[in-house]
C-alpha positions as CSV (number, residue, x, y, z in Angstrom):
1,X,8.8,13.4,19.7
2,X,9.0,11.9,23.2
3,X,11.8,8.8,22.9
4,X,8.8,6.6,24.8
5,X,6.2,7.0,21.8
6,X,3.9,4.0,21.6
7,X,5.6,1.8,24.4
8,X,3.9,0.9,27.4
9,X,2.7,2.9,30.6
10,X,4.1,-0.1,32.6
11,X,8.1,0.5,33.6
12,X,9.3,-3.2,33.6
13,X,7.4,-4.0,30.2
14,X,8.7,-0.7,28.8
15,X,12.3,-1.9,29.2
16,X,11.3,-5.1,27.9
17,X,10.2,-3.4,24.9
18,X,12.9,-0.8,24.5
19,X,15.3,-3.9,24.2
20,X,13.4,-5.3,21.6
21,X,12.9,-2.3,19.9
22,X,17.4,-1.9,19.9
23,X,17.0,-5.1,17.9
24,X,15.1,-3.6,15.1
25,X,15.6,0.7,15.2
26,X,18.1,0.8,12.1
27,X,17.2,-2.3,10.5
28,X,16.6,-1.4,6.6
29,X,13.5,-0.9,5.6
30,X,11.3,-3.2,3.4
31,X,8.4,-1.6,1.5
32,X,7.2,-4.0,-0.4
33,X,3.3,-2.2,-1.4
34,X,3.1,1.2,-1.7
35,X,2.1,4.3,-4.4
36,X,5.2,6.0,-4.5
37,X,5.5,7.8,-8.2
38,X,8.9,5.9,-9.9
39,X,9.4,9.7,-11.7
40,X,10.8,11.1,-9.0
41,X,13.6,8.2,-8.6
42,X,13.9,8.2,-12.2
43,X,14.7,11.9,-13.0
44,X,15.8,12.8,-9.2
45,X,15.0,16.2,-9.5
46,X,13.9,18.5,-6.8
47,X,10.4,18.8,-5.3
48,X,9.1,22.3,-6.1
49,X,8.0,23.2,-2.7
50,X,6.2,21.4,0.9
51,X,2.7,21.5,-0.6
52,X,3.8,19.7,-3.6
53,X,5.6,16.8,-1.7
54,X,3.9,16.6,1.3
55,X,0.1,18.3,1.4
56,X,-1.3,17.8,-2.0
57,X,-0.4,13.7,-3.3
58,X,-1.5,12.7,0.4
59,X,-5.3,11.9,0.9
60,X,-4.6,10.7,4.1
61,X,-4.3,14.2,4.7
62,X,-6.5,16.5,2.9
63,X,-9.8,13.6,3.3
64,X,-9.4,15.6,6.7
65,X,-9.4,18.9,6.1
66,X,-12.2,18.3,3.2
67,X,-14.2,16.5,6.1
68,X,-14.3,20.7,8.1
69,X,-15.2,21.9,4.9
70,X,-12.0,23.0,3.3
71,X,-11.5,22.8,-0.2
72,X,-9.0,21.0,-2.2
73,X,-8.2,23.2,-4.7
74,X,-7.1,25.4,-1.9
75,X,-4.8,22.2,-0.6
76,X,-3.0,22.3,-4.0
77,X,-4.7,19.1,-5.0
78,X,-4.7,18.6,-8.6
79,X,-8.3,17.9,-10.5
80,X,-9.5,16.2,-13.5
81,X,-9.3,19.9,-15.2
82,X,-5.5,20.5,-14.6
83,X,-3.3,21.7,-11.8
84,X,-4.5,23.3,-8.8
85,X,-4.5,27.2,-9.6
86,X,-3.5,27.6,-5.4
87,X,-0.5,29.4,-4.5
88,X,1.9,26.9,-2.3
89,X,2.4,28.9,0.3
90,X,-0.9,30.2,0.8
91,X,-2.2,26.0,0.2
92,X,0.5,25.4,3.7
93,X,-0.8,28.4,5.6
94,X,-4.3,27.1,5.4
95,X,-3.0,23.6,6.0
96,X,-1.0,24.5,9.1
97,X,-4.3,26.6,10.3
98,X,-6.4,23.6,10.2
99,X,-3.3,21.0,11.7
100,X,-5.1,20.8,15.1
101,X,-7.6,18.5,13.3
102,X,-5.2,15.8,13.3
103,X,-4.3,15.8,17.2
104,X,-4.3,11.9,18.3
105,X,-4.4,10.4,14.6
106,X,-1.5,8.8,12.9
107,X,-0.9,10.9,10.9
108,X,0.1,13.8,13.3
109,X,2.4,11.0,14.4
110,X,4.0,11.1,11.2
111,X,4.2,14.4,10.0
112,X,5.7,15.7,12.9
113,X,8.2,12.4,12.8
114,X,9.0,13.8,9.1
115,X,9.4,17.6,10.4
116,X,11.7,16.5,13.4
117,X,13.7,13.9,12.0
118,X,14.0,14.5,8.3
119,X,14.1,19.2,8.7
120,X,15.0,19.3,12.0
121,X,12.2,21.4,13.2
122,X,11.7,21.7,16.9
123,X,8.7,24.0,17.0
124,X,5.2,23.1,16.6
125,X,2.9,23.6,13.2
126,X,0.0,26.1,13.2
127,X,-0.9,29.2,12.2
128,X,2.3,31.4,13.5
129,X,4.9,29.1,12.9
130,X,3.5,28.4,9.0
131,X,5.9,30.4,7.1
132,X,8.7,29.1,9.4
133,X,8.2,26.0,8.7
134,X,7.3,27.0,4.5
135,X,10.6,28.5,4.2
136,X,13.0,25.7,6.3
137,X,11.1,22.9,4.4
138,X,11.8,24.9,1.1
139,X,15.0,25.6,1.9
140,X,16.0,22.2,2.3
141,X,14.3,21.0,-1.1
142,X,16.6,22.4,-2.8
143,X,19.7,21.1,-2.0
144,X,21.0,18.3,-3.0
145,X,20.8,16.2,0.2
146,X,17.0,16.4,-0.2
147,X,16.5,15.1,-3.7
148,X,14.3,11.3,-3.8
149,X,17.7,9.1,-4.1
150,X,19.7,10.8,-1.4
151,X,16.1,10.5,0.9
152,X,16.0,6.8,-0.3
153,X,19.1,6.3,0.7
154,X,19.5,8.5,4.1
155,X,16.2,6.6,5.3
156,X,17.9,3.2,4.9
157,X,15.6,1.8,2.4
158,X,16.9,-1.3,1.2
159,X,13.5,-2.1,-1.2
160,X,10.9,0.1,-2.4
161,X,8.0,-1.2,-4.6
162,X,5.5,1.3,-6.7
163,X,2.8,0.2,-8.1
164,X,2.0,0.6,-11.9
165,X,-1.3,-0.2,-14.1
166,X,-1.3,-2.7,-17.2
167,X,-1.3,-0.4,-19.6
168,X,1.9,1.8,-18.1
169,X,4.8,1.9,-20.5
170,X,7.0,1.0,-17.2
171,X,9.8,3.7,-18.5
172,X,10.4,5.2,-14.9
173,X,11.3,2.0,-14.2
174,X,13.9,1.3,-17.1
175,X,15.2,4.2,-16.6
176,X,16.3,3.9,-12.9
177,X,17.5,0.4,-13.9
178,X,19.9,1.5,-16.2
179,X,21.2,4.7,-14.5
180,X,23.9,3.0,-12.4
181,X,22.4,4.5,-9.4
182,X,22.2,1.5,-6.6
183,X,18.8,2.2,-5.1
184,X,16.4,-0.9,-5.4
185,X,12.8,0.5,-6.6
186,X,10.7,-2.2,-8.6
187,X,7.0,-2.6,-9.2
188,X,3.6,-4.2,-8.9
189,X,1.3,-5.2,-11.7
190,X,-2.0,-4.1,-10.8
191,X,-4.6,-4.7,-13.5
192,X,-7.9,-3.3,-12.4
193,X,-8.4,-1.1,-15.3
194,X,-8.4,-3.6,-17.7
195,X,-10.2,-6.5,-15.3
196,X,-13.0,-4.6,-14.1
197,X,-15.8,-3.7,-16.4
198,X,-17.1,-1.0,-14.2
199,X,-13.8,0.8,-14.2
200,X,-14.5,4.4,-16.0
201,X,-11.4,3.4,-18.1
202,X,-12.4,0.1,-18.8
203,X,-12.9,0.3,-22.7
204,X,-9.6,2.8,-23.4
205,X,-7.5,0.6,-21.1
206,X,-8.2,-2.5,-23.1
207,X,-7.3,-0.4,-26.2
208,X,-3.9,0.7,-25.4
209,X,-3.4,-2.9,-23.6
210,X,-3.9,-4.2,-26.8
211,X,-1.5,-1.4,-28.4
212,X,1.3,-2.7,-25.8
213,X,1.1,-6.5,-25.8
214,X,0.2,-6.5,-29.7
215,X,-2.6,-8.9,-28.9
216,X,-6.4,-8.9,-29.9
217,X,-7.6,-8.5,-26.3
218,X,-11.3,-8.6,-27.3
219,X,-10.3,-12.5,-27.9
220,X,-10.7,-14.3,-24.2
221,X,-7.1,-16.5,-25.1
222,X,-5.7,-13.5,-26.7
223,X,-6.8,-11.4,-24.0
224,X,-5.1,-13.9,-20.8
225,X,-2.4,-13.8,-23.2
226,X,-1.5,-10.2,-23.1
227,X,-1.7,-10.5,-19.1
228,X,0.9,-12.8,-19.3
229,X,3.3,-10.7,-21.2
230,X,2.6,-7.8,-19.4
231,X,3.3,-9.4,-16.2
232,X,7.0,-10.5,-18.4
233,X,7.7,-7.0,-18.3
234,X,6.5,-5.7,-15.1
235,X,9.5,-8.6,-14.0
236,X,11.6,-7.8,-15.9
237,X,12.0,-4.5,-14.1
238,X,12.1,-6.2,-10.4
239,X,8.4,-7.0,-9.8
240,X,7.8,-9.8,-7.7
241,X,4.4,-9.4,-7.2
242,X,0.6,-8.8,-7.7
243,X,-1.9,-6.3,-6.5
244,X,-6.2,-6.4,-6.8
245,X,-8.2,-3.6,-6.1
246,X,-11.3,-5.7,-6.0
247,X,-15.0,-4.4,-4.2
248,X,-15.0,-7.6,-2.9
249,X,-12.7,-11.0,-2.4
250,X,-15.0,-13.0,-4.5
251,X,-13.7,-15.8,-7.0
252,X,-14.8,-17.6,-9.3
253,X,-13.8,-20.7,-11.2
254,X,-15.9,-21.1,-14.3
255,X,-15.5,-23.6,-17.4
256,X,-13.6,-22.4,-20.2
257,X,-16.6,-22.0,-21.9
258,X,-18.2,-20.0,-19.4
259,X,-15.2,-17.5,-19.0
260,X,-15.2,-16.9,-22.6
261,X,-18.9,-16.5,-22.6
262,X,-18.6,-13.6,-19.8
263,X,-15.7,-12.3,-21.5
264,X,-17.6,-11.5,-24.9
265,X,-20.8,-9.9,-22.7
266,X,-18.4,-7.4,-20.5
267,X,-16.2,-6.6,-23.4
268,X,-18.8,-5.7,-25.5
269,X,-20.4,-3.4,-22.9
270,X,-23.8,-5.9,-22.2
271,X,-23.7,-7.0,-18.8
272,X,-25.0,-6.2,-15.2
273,X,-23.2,-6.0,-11.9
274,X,-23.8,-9.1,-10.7
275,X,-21.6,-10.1,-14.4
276,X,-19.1,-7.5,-14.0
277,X,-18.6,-9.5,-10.3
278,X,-18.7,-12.5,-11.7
279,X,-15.5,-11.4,-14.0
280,X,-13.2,-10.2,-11.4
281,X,-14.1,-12.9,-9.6
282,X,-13.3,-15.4,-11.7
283,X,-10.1,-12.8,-13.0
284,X,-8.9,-13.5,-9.6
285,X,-8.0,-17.3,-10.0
286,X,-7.0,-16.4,-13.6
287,X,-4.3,-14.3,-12.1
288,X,-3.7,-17.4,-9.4
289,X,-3.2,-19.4,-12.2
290,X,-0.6,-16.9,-13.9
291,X,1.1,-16.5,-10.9
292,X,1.3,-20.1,-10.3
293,X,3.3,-20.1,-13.8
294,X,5.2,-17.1,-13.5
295,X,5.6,-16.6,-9.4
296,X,4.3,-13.5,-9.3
297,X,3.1,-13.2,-5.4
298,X,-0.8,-12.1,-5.2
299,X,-2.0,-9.3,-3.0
300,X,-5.6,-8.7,-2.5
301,X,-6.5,-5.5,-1.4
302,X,-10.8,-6.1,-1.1
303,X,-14.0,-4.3,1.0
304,X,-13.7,-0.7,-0.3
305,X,-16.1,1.0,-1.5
306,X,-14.4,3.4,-3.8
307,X,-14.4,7.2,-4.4
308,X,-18.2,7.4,-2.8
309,X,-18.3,10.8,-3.0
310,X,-19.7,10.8,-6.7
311,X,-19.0,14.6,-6.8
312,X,-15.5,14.2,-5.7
313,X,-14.9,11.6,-8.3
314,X,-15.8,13.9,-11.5
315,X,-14.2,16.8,-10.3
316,X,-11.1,15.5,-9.1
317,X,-11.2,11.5,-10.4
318,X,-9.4,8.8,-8.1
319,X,-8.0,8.2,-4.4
320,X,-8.9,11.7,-3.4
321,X,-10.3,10.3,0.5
322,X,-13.6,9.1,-0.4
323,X,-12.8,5.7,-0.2
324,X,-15.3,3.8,3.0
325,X,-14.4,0.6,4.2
326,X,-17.4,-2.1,3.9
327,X,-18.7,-5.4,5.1
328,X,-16.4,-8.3,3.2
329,X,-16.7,-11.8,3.2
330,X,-13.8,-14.3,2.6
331,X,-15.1,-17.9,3.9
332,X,-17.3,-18.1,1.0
333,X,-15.7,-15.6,-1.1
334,X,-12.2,-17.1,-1.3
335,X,-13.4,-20.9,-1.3
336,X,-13.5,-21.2,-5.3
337,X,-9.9,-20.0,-5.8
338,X,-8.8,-22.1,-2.6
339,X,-10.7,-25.3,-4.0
340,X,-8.5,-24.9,-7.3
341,X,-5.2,-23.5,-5.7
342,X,-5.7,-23.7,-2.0
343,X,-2.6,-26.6,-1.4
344,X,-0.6,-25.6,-4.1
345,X,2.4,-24.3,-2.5
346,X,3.8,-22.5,-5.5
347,X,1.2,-19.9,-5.6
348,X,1.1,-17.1,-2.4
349,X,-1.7,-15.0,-1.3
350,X,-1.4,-12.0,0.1
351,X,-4.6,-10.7,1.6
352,X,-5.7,-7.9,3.4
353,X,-8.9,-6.3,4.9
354,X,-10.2,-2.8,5.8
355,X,-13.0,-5.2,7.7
356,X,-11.9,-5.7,11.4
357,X,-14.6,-7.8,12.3
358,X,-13.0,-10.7,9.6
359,X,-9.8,-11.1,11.5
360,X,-10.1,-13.5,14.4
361,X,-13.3,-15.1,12.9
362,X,-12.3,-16.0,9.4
363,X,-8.7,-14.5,8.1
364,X,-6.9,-15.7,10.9
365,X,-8.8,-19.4,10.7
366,X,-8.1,-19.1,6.8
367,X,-4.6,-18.0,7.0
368,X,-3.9,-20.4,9.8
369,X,-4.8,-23.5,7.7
370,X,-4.1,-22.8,4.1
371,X,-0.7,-23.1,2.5
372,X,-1.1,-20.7,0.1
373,X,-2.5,-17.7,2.7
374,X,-0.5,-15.0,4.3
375,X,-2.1,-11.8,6.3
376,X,-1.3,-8.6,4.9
377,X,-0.7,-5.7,7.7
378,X,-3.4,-3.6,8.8
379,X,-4.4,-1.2,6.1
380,X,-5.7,2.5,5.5
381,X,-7.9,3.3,8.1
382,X,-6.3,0.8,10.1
383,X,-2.5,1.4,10.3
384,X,-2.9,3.1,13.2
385,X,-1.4,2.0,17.2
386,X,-4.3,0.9,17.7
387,X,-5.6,-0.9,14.2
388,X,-2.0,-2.2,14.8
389,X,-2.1,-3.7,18.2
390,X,-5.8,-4.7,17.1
391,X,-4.7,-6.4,14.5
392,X,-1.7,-8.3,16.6
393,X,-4.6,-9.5,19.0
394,X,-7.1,-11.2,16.8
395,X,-5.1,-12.8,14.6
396,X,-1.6,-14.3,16.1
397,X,-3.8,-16.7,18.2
398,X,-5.1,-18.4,15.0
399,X,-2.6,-17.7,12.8
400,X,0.5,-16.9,14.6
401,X,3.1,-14.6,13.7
402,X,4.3,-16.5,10.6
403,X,1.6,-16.5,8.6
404,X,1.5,-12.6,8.7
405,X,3.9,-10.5,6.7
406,X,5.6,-7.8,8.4
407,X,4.5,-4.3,7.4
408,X,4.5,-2.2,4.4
409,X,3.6,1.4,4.7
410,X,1.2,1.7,1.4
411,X,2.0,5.3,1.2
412,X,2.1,8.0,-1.6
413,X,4.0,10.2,0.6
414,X,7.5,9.1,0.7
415,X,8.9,11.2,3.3
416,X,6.7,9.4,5.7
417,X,7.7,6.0,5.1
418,X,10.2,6.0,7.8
419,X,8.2,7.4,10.4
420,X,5.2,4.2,9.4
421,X,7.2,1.7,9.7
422,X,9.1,3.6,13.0
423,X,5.4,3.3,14.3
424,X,5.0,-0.6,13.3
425,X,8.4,-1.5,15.2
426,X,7.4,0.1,18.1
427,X,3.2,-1.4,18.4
428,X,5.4,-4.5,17.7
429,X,8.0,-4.8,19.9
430,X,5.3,-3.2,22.4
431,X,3.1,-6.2,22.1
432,X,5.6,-8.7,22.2
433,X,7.0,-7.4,25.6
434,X,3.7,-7.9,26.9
435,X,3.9,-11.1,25.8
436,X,6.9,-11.7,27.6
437,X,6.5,-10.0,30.9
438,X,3.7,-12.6,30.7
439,X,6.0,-15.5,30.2
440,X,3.9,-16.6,27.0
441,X,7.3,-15.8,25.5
442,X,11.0,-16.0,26.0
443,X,12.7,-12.5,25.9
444,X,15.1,-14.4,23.0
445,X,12.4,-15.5,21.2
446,X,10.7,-12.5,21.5
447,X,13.8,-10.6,20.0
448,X,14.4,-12.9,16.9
449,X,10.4,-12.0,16.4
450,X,10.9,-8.2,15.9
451,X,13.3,-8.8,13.5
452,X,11.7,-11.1,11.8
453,X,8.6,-8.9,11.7
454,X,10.2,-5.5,10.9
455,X,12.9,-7.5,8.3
456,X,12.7,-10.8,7.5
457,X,9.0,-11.8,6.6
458,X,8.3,-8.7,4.2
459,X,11.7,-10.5,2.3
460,X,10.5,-13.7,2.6
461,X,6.5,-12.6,1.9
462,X,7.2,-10.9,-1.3
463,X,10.1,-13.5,-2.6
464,X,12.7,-10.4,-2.6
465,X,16.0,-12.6,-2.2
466,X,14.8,-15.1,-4.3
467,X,14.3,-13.9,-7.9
468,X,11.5,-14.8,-10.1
């Protein structure tokens, strides 16, 4: 891992940069979004082995390998049938085999972040060095150093948030809150299941959330109802905030006659695409309404076109790679929520894109006017340098740096966290020394910008000092 990583070619900016980036190194880490399981926090128990912490929860990952035609029940990936039948170490071998795949993507950037930093590991991964690595990683796993809270707290977290479905019974979560222990994990309601009506769970999800909120959710009031006491309990155990998987940002701001009307058609399993649209669209200011009530902050994670691979999806269900960003609109799409809520300055917006072409001509424009707007990070396929330094580029024009909110890492795989948001301070403190050895910025000003980026706005984004 060459000290230099990510700064510029350029001597004078490179110091520039390596003095911002002394500003912000061992600052704590925020991570505000992400799909970290709470169970392994919870019961703090060891990880059985590499493949199981590192290879098979990560799609990032195996979505590569799958792409040269390796299989994922030879990963170690789990299916919709049961565990993968896979021994570890063979699952590693072939992984380490096939590791030249990832030369000049982020996530060799990580991973060999994680095996330098976190094991210590100074050789490279491939097919000889396999079982070395197999048996140092393994090793390690099992002593107590290496179990989820003394990670969490070795890699200076000071907030991790998970994020959990409407119909979770949140125990993970209670039970890390009660166990004395000091780290801060919380969570983010994320209600798709029970919102969409072309979710394969959509009918059993609406069950149980009946079963937990002891409402009749097949009633449109009784139904926003048990929203609002779900989202109670998901702050009660330290959520501050909202996330939507949505196909697209569409909202919607129908009469309450015309919700209910909707309602009854997708609940009772009569309704075409363009209805099932129409109700997460108009779901979307429902939550804006909630969240103007309860402060919940709203994330809207839009312009995915998820698990494509049809196959893929029975076999192995959900978030296995097949996920392919598409064409998303937000000028029109957003306009109903923002003519309700748009200068209401008790509701906040988070939203993000995996549409690069949106930024400078209508997120940046939106975010830059709007109270209620913020700009999530760059996300999936682009929190990469270069999605990063992209993303720097077309927005802070428009919007500047303050309507933007830091970074969060949006990771299942919790060892890499560090080495993500290692990667954001540098693309950061990279662009803002070009900005100074430009004179567009003061080096002071330029310093009290990394932190603020790296520390400060996450806090501030997600309302993390200020209780709900």
């Amino acid at each position: 891992m060459h000290e230099d990583r990510l700064f510029p070619a350029e001597p004078q900016i490179r110091a520039i940069a390596w003095r911002l980036y002394g500003e912000v190194a061992r600052l704590p880490i925020i991570s505000p979004h992400g799909h970290t399981d709470p169970r392994w926090f919870a019961q703090n128990e060891a990880w059985a082995n590499p493949t199981e912490l590192l290879l098979a929860p990560d799609h990032y990952l195996y979505r590569m390998l799958y792409s040269q035609g390796v299989s994922l029940e030879a990963l170690g990936v789990p299916s919709r049938a049961g565990p993968s039948k896979a021994d570890p170490r063979e699952a590693w071998r072939l992984f380490a085999k096939h590791f030249y795949l990832f030369r000049g993507t982020p996530s060799s950037m990580w991973l060999n972040h994680v095996f330098a930093t976190v094991f210590g590991i100074d050789v490279a991964l491939n097919a000889k060095t396999a079982d070395h690595y197999y048996d140092i990683i393994n090793a390690a796993l099992a002593t107590p150093d290496f179990r989820p809270r003394a990670l969490f707290d070795r890699f200076n977290i000071e907030l991790l948030a998970t994020t959990e479905g409407p119909t979770d019974t949140l125990e993970y979560h209670e039970t890390i809150r009660s166990s004395g222990w000091q780290g801060r994990v919380v969570t983010a309601y994320r209600p798709d299941p029970v919102i969409d009506p072309e979710h394969e769970q959509f009918q059993g999800a609406l069950a149980r959330f009946a079963e937990l909120t002891g409402e009749d959710v097949y009633d449109w009031n009784g139904y926003l109802r048990a929203h609002r006491k779900r989202r109670t309990d998901f702050i009660a155990v330290g959520a501050t905030s909202t996330d939507h998987g949505h196909p697209t940002a569409a909202t919607a701001n129908l009469s309450p006659a015309e919700a209910e009307a909707l309602f009854r058609k997708v609940t009772g399993g009569d309704f075409t695409a363009a209805e099932a649209e129409l109700f997460r669209a108009q779901m979307l200011t429902e939550m804006a309404r909630m969240s103007i009530d309860d402060g919940l902050v709203m994330q809207i994670h839009p312009g995915s076109f998820r698990n494509h691979n049809q196959w893929l999806f029975e076999a192995y269900g959900r978030d296995k790679g097949a996920d392919i960003p598409t064409r998303t609109d937000y000028v029109r799409a957003l306009k109903p929520l923002l003519d309700a809520f748009g200068n209401d300055t008790r509701l906040s917006v988070i939203v993000f894109t995996l549409d690069e072409t949106s930024y400078s001509r209508e997120l940046a424009p939106l975010a830059g006017h709007y109270p209620i707007l913020k700009l999530g990070p760059a996300w999936w396929f682009h929190d990469s340098p270069e999605g990063m330094r992209r993303f720097r580029e077309q927005t802070t024009e428009t919007a500047g740096f303050y309507n933007t909110v830091g970074f969060n890492d949006d990771t299942r795989a919790f060892l890499s966290i560090p080495a993500r948001h290692d990667v954001a301070r540098r693309i950061d403190c990279a662009f803002l020394a070009r900005l100074v050895a430009e004179h567009r910025l003061e080096e002071d000003e330029a310093a009290e910008l990394a932190v603020d980026l790296a520390y400060n706005l996450p806090k501030r984004a997600y309302k993390l000092d200020e209780g709900l």
